[in-house]
C-alpha positions as CSV (number, residue, x, y, z in Angstrom):
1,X,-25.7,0.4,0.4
2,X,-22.7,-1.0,1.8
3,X,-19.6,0.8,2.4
4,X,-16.9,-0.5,0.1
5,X,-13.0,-0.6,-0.7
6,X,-13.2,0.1,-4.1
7,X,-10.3,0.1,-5.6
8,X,-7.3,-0.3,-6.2
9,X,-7.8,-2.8,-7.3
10,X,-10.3,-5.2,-6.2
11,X,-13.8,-3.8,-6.9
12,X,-16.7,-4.8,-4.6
13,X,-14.8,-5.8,-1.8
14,X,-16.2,-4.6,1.8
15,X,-14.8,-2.3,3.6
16,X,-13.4,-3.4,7.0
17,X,-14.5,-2.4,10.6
18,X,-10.4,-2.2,11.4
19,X,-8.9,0.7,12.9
20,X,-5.5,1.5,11.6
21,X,-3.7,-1.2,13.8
22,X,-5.7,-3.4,10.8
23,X,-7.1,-6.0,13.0
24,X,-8.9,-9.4,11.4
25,X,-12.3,-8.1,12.1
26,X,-14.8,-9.3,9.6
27,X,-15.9,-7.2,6.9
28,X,-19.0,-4.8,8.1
29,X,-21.5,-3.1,6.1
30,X,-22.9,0.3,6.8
31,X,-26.1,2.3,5.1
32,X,-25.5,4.9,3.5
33,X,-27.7,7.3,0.8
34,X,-28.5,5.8,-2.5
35,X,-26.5,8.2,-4.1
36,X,-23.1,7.4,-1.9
37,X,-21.7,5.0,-4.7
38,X,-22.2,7.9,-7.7
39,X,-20.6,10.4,-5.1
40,X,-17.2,8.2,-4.6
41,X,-17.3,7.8,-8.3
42,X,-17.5,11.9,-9.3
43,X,-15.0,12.5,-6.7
44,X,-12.8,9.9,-7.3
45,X,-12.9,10.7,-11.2
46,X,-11.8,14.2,-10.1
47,X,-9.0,13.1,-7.4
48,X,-7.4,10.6,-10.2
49,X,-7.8,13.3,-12.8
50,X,-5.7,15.7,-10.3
51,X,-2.9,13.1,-9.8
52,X,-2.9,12.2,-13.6
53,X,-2.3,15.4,-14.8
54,X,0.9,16.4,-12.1
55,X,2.4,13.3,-10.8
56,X,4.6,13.1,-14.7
57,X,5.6,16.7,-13.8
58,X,6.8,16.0,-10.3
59,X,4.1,19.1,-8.9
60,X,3.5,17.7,-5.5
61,X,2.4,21.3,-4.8
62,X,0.4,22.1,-7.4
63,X,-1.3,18.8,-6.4
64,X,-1.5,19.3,-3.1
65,X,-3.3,22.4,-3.9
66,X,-5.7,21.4,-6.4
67,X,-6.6,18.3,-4.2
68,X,-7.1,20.3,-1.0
69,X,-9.2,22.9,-2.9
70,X,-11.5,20.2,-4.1
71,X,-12.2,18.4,-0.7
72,X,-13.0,22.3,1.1
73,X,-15.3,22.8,-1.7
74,X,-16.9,19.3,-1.4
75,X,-19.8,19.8,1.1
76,X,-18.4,18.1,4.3
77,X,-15.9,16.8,3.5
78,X,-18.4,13.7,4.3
79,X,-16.8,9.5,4.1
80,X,-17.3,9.8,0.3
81,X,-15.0,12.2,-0.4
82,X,-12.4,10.3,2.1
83,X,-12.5,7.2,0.3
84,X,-12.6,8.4,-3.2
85,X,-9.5,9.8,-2.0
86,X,-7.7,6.7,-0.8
87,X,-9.2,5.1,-4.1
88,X,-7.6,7.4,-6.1
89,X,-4.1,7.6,-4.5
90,X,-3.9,3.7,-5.0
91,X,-5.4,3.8,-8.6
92,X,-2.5,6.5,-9.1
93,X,0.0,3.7,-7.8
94,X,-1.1,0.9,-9.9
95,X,-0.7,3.2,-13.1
96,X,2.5,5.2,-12.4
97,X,4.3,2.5,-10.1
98,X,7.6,4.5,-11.0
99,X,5.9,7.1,-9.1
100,X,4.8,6.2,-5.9
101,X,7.2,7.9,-4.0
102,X,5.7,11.3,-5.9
103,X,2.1,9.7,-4.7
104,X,3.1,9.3,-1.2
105,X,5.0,12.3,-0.4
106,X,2.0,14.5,-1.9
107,X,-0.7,12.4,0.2
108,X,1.5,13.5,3.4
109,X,1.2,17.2,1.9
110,X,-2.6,17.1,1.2
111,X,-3.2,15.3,5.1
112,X,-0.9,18.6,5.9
113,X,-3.5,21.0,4.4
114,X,-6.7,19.3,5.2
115,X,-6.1,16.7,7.7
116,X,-7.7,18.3,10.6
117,X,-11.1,18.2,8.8
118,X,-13.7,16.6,10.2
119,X,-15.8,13.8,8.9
120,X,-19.4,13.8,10.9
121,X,-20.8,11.2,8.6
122,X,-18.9,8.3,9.6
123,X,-20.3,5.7,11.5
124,X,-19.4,5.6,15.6
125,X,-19.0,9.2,15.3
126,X,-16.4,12.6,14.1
127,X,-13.2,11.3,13.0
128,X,-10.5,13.6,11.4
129,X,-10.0,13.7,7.9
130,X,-6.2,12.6,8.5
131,X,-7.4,9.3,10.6
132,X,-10.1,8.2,8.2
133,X,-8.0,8.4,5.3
134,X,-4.8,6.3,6.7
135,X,-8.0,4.1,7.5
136,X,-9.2,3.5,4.1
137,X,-5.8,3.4,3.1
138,X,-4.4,0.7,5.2
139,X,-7.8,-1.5,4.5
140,X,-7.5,-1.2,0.9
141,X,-3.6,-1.8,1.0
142,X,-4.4,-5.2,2.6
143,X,-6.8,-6.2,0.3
144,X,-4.3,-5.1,-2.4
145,X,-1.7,-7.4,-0.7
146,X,-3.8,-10.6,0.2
147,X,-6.3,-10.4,-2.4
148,X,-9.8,-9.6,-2.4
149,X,-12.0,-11.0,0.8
150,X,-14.5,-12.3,-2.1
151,X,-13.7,-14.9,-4.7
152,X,-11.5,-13.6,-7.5
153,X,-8.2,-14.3,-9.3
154,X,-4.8,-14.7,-7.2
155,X,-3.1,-12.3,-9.5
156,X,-0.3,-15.1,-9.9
157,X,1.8,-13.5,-12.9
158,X,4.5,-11.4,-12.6
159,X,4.0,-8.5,-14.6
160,X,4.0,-5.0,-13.9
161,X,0.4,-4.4,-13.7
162,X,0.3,-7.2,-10.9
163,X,-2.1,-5.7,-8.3
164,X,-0.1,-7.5,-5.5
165,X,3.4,-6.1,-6.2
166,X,2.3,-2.7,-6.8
167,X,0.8,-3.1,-3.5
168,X,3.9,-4.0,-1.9
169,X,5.9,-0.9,-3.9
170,X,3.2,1.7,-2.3
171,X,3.5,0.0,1.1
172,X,7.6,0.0,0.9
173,X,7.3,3.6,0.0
174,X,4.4,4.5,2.6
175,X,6.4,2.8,5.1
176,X,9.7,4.2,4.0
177,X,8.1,7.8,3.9
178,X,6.2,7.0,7.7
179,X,2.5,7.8,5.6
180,X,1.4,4.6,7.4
181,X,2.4,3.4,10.5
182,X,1.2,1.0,13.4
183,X,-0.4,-1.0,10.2
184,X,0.2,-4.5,10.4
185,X,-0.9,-6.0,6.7
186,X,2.6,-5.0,5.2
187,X,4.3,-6.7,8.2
188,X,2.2,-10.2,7.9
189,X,2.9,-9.8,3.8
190,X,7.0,-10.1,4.5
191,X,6.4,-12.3,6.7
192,X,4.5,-14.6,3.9
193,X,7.0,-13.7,1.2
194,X,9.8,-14.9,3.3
195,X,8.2,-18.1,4.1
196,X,8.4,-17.2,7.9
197,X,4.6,-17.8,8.5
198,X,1.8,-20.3,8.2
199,X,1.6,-22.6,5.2
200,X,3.1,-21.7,1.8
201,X,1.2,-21.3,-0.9
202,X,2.6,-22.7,-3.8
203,X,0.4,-20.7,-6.5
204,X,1.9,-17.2,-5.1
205,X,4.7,-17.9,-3.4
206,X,6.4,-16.1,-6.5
207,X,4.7,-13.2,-6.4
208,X,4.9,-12.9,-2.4
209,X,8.3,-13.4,-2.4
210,X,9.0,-10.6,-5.1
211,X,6.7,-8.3,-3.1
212,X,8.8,-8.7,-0.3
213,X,11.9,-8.1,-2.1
214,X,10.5,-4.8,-3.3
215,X,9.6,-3.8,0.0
216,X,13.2,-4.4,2.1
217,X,15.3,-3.4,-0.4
218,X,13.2,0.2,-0.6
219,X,12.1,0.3,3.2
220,X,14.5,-2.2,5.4
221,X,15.5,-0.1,7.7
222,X,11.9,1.0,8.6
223,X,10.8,-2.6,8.6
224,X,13.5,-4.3,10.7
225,X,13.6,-1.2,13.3
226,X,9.4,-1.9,13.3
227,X,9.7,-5.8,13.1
228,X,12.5,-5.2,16.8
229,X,9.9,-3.3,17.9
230,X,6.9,-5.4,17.4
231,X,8.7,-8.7,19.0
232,X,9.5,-6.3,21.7
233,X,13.0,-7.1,21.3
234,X,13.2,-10.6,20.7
235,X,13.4,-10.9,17.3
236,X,16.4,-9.5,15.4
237,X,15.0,-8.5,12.3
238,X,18.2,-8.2,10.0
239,X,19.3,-12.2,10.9
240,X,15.4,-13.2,10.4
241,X,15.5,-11.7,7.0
242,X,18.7,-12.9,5.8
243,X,18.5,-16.3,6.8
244,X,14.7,-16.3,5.1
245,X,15.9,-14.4,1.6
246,X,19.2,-16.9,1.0
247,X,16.8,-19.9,1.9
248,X,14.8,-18.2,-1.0
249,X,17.8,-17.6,-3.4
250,X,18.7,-21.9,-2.2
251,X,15.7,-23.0,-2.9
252,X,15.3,-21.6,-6.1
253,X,11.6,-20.2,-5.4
254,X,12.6,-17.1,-8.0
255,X,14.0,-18.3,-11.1
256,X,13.5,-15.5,-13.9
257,X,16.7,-13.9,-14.1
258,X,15.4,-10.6,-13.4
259,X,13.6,-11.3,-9.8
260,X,16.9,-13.1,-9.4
261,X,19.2,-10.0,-9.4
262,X,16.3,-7.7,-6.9
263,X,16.6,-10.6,-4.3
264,X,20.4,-10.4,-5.0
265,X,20.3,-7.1,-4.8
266,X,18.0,-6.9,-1.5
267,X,20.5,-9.6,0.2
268,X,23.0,-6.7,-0.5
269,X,20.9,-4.3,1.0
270,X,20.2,-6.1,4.0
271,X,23.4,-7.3,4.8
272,X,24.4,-3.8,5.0
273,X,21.4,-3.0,7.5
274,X,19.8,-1.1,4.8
275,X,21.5,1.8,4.6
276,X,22.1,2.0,1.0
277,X,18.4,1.2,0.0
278,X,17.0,1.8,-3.1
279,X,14.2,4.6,-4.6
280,X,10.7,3.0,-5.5
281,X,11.4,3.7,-9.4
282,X,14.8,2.1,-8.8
283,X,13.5,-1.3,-7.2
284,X,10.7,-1.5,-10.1
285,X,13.0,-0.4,-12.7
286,X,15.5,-3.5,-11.5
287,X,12.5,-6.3,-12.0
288,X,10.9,-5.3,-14.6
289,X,12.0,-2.4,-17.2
290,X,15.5,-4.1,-17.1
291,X,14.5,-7.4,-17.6
C-alpha cells in the first residue's frame, strides 16, 4: 500500500521522496502492512482528538503531554504514528485557523519531548522522530499550497475554509515560529502570489495573492532575511516585495474590500521591514471575520 499525504487536506495524494529542502522529486510509493492505512487512521483520530480538546483552552502543555504520552505508548513509534501526527497538526489548522500559532508552538513542544525517537520502519533507514515529522510536514504543506499532485478542484474561493490560505496561515506561522526551516514550498508560493514567477494563473491568482498577504504581513521578517539569504545576497527582499504588492494593489488583482485592506495592511508592514507584524488570529481576523 502506498505511503500517502493524507491530509490536510487533499486525501489520496502520494507522499513525496523529498527531504526537508522539498525538492521536485516525483511522488514515490512504498509497501507497507495492509493494516498501515487503519493504523494512521486510529492514531490520527486520537492526535486530532488531543488537539481538539486543548487548543480552545490555550494548554500547549497539557497537549504536549497528552500527545507525547500517546506516541511512547504507541509501539515504535513506527512512520504511522509520524504521519498521523503531521495529519493531525494540519487538520487542527484547517479547523481552528485562529489558532495556529497555539498549533505550532505546541508541535515545537511535543518535537521537544519526543523528537529524539527513532523511527526504524522508514524506508532508507532510522530517522529521528523530529526529522521525519518536519518531513511529512513540509510535503503535505506543499500539497496544501499548490494543490493536490492528482486531479482535483483549485480551491479558487475565498472563504475561510479555503485549503490554500489556511496553508499559507500555518506556513507564515511555522516560518514565523522557525518550526520549519530550509523548506522551499512557502518560498516558491510568495513568489507565485506576487506574480514574480512563471506564468500567472488567472483562476488563482486571487487566492495566491491573499496567501501571500497572510504570510508577510505575519512572517516578513523571516521571509525577507530567508529570501537575502537564498539569492545569496543579490536579491533585496523588502524592494522585491514592495514593488510586487503595489503592482498588485495597481492592477486591481484583489478587489473585495476586505483582501483590499490585508494587502494595505501588509504594504504597511513591509515598508516598515516588518517589525510591527501581525499575530496569525490577527491577519485572519482582518480578511475574513471583519469583512
Amino acid at each position: 500500500m502506498g505511503m500517502h499525504c493524507r491530509g490536510i487536506i487533499y486525501p489520496g495524494t502520494i507522499f513525496n521522496s523529498a527531504a526537508v529542502s522539498d525538492s521536485e522529486d516525483d511522488g514515490i510509493i512504498f509497501d507497507f502492512d495492509s493494516n498501515y492505512d487503519d493504523e494512521v487512521a486510529t492514531l490520527t483520530s486520537t492526535f486530532l482528538h488531543i488537539f481538539q480538546s486543548t487548543i480552545d483552552f490555550g494548554l500547549i502543555q497539557n497537549l504536549k503531554i497528552d500527545v507525547s504520552i500517546s506516541i511512547i505508548e504507541h509501539s515504535g513509534p513506527d512512520s504511522a504514528c509520524v504521519e498521523a501526527l503531521a495529519t493531525s497538526i494540519l487538520y487542527a489548522a484547517k479547523a481552528r485557523p485562529g489558532s495556529v500559532d497555539i498549533i505550532v508552538l505546541a508541535t515545537r513542544e511535543i518535537l521537544a519531548s519526543v523528537g529524539s525517537l527513532t523511527v526504524h520502519d522508514y524506508p532508507g533507514g532510522p530517522l529521528s522522530f523530529e526529522y521525519l515529522l518536519r518531513y511529512f510536514l513540509a510535503d503535505c504543506l506543499k500539497d496544501a499550497l499548490y494543490g493536490p499532485r492528482m486531479p482535483g478542484p483549485e480551491h479558487t474561493e475565498i472563504t475561510p475554509t479555503n485549503p490554500t490560505l489556511v496553508a499559507a496561515l500555518f506556513s507564515a506561522s511555522a516560518i514565523h515560529k522557525r518550526l520549519l526551516r530550509n523548506v522551499a514550498s512557502p518560498y516558491r508560493f510568495l513568489r507565485q502570489g506576487l506574480q514574480l514567477s512563471g506564468p500567472v494563473n488567472q483562476k488563482r491568482e486571487v487566492v495566491l495573492a491573499l496567501g501571500a498577504c497572510l504570510q508577510l504581513s505575519v512572517a516578513g521578517k523571516w521571509m525577507m532575511q530567508d529570501w537575502l539569504e537564498q539569492s545569496d545576497g543579490r536579491e533585496d527582499g523588502q524592494e522585491a516585495m514592495l514593488k510586487a504588492l503595489n503592482k498588485l494593489k495597481d492592477n486591481h488583482v484583489i478587489r473585495a474590500p476586505a483582501g483590499i485592506e490585508l494587502l494595505n495592511k501588509t504594504i504597511e508592514i513591509v515598508q516598515g521591514k516588518c517589525t510591527l507584524a501581525l499575530s496569525p488570529a490577527a491577519a485572519w481576523d482582518l480578511l475574513f471575520v471583519l469583512d
